[in-house]
N, C-alpha and C positions, 0 to 999 in steps of 0.2 A: 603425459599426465601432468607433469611440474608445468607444463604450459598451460593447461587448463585452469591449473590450482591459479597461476598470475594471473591469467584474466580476471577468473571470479574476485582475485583480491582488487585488481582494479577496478572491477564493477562494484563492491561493497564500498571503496575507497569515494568515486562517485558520487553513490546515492548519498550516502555520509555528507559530504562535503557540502553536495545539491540542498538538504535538508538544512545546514548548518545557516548558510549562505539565508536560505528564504525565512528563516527563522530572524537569521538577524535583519534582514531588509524589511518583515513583516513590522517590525518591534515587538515579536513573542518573548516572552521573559521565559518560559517554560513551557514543557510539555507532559501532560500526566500517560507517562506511556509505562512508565514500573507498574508492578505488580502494587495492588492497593492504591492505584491512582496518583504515586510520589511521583514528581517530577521532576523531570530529566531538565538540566539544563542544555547539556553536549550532547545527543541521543545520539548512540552508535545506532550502524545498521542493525544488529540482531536486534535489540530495542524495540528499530523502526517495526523490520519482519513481525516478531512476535506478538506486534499488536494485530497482525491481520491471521494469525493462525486459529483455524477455526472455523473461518469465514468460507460457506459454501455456498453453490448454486444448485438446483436439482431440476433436471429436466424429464417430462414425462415424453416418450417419444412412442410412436405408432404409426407402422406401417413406414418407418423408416423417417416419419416427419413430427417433429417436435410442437404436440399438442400442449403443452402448459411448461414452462417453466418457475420456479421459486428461488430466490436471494435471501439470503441473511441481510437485516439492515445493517450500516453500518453505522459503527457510533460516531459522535461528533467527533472524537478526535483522530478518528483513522479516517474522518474528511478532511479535516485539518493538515495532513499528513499530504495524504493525496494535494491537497492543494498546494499544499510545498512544493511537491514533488513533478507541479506545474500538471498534474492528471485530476479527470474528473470521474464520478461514478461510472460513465460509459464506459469510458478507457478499463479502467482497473477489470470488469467484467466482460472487457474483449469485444464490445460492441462499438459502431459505427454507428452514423444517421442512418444507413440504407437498413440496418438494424431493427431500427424503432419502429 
């Protein structure tokens, strides 16, 4: 388990850093990811996380085959995010071109 725990830290450690990095390459001065839209200058990962909690998809399926699906939009700054993070909305919702 204490191995598990290390990886997860090195993956938060990471994405962190990954964010950090494109932030300062982008020229972002901030990021409104606090609660009531304050803005982060150093956004840790929970931060990052926390902005996409919530965020669902819903599929209607029948007969075993998936007749309609629905997304949450996301807002501009959990694209923003994603964009850092070098992912676009396909990515983040598991899709592919053979997908679309």
């Amino acid at each position: 388990i204490m191995f598990l725990f290390f990886v997860a830290l090195i993956i938060q450690g990471i994405i962190k850093r990954k964010v950090r990095l494109a932030i300062k390459k982008e020229g972002i001065q901030s990021l409104p990811i606090y609660p009531e839209y304050r803005k982060s200058f150093y956004p840790t990962t929970s931060k990052i996380f926390y902005n996409f909690d919530g965020i669902s998809s819903y599929k209607i399926i029948e007969s075993g085959k998936v007749i309609k699906e629905f997304k949450d939009s996301l807002s501009s700054t959990q694209k923003i995010i994603l964009n850092l993070l070098g992912m676009d909305e396909n990515q983040y919702w598991g899709m592919d071109a053979a997908d679309m």
